[in-house]
N, C-alpha and C positions, 0 to 999 in steps of 0.2 A: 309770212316771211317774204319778206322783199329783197331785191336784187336790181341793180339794173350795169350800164357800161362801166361803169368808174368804180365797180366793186369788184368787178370780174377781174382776173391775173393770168395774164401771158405770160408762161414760164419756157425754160429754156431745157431741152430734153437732150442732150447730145446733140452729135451734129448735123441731123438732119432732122431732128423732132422739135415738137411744137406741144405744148399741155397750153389747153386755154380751160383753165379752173373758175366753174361758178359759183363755189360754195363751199365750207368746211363741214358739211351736217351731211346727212341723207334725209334728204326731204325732196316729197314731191315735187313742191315747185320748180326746186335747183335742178332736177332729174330733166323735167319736163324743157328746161332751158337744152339742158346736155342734146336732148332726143332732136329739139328743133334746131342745131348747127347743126346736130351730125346728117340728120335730111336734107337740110339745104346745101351742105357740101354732096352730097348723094348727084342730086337732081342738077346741082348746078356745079360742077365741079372746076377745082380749079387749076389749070395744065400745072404740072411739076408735081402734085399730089399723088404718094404712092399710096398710102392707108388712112383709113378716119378709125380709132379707137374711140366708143363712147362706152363713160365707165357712171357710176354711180352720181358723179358731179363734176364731173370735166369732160374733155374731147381729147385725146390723143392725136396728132398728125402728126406722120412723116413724108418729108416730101423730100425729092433732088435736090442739092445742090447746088446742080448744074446747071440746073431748067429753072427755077426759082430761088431767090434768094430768099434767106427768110425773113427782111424787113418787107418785103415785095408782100411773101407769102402772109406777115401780123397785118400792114395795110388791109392787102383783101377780105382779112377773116374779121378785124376791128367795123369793116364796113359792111358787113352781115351780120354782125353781133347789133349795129343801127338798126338793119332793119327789122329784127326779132326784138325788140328793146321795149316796142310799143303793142306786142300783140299782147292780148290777154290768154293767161295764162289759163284761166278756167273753159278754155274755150278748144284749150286743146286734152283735157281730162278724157280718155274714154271710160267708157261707164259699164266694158261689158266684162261679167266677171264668169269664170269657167269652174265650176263645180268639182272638185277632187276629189273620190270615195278616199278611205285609208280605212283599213284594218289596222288597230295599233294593238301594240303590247304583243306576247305572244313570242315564237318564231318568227314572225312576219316585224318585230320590234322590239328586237331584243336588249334594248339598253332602256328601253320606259320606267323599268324599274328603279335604275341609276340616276335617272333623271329627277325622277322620283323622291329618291332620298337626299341628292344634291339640293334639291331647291326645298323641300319640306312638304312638299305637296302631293297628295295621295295620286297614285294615277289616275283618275279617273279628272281629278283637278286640274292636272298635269294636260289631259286630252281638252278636255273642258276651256282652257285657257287658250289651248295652241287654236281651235276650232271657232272661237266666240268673234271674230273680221277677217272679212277678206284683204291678202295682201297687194301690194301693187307689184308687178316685176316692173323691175328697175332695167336690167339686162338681164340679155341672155350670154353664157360661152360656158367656157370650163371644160363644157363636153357639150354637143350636140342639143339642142334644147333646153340646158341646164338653167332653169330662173332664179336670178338672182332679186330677193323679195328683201321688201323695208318693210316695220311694221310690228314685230313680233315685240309682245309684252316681254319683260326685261325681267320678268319674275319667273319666266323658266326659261333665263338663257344659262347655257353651262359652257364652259369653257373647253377646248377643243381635245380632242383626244391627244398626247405624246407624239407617240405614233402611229402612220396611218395604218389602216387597214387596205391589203393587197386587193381586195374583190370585193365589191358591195354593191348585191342584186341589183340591179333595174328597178326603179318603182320604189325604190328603200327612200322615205321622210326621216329628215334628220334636223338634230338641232348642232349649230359649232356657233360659241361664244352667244351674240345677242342677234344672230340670224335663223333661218332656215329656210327648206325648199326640200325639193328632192332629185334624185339620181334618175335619171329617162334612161340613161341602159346602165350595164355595169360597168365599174367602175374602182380606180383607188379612191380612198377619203377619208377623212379625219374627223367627219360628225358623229355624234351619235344617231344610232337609230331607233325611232320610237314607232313606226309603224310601216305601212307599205301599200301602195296605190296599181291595182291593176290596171289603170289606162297609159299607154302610150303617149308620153309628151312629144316623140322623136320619132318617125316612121321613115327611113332612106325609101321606101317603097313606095308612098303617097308622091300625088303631081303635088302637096302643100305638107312637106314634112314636119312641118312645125306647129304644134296645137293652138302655142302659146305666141302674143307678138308680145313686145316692146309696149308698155303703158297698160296692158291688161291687168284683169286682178286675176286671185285664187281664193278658192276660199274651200279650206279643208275638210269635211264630212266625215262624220264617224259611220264603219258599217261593216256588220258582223260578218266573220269569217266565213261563213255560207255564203253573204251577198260577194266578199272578195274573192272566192272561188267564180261564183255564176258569172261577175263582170268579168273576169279576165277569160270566162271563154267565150261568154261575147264578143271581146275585143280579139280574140285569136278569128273569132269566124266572119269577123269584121262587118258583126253588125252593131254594137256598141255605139250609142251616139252622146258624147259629151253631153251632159247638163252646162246650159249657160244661160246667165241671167246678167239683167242690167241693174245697175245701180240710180 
């Protein structure tokens, strides 16, 4: 998939926002576009700028009014979109993928079996499927850590709960429509749950709260109820060390 300036679309967000849109898909590439404006607005910031949102395939900006107009502020951003235009894109893939134990089915995933019948596929197919690539996070937010992953085969996506559920464990893997990911602490939410991961994506008490960054993968592990008890008191006594590997 290609992309380059003359495909890209400066939209208009209210009146102090700015969407600059690389793409109609979820695809890495577009992603990877998103991750290198919203960095170089980071590092190189431009006065009137209040926020950078980057989402799945655009950038969000809101900036003053005051301080910046916004023909001032599309100039600036059109002429960093130049300089990103020519890097190669394969050059900014990372390659390091972080290991997820999950206990599925059970208590620990209580909707596997819904999932299950929804799609036609025995559970075991069901785990089989979700478990068989790692995904890429696209972003992070929602809550604390929460990755938001492209990627999941389309043969067990199901479609979202009605309504939400008030409180959903920490650690709960879920599927809603043709995504998934999981919950780092509790929370509301509308996935289903198929399973559940005793490592901390989200530590407020770590000097690096965050396990996961921006462009990494995941890649799901099946393992048995005995190994999700032993890892989560490993990760309570805080000698647990992630599995990660590179691509």
């Amino acid at each position: 998939m290609t992309e380059n300036i003359h495909s890209i679309r400066i939209l208009v967000a209210g009146e102090h926002g700015l969407v600059i849109e690389f793409g109609s898909v979820i695809a890495p590439e577009i992603n990877l576009r998103v991750q290198q404006l919203a960095r170089l607005l980071h590092f190189e910031p431009i006065h009137g700028i209040m926020e950078v949102i980057p989402t799945y395939r655009s950038v969000s900006i809101y900036f003053d009014p005051l301080v910046i107009t916004r023909q001032e502020l599309s100039r600036q951003v059109i002429h960093m979109l130049g300089r990103i235009e020519h890097q190669d894109v394969e050059d900014l893939l990372s390659s390091r993928v972080v290991h997820v134990p999950v206990c599925y089915g059970g208590v620990l995933g209580p909707d596997l079996e819904y999932v299950s019948r929804y799609t036609g596929f025995s559970p075991q197919e069901v785990i089989g499927i979700h478990t068989s690539k790692p995904y890429m996070i696209y972003m992070l937010g929602f809550i604390p850590g929460f990755p938001y992953l492209g990627g999941m085969s389309s043969e067990i996506a199901v479609p979202r709960q009605e309504r939400s559920r008030e409180r959903i464990p920490g650690g709960s893997v879920g599927i809603g429509g043709n995504q998934t990911g999981f919950y780092p602490i509790e929370s509301a939410g509308e996935w289903w749950l198929i399973g559940r991961t005793p490592i901390k994506a989200f530590d407020f008490t770590s000097d690096n709260p965050f396990l996961f960054s921006v462009g990494d993968y995941l890649h799901f592990e099946e393992i048995s109820t005995a190994e999700y008890f032993a890892i989560r008191r490993s990760v309570e006594k805080g000698t647990y060390i992630p599995e990660v590997s590179y691509l």
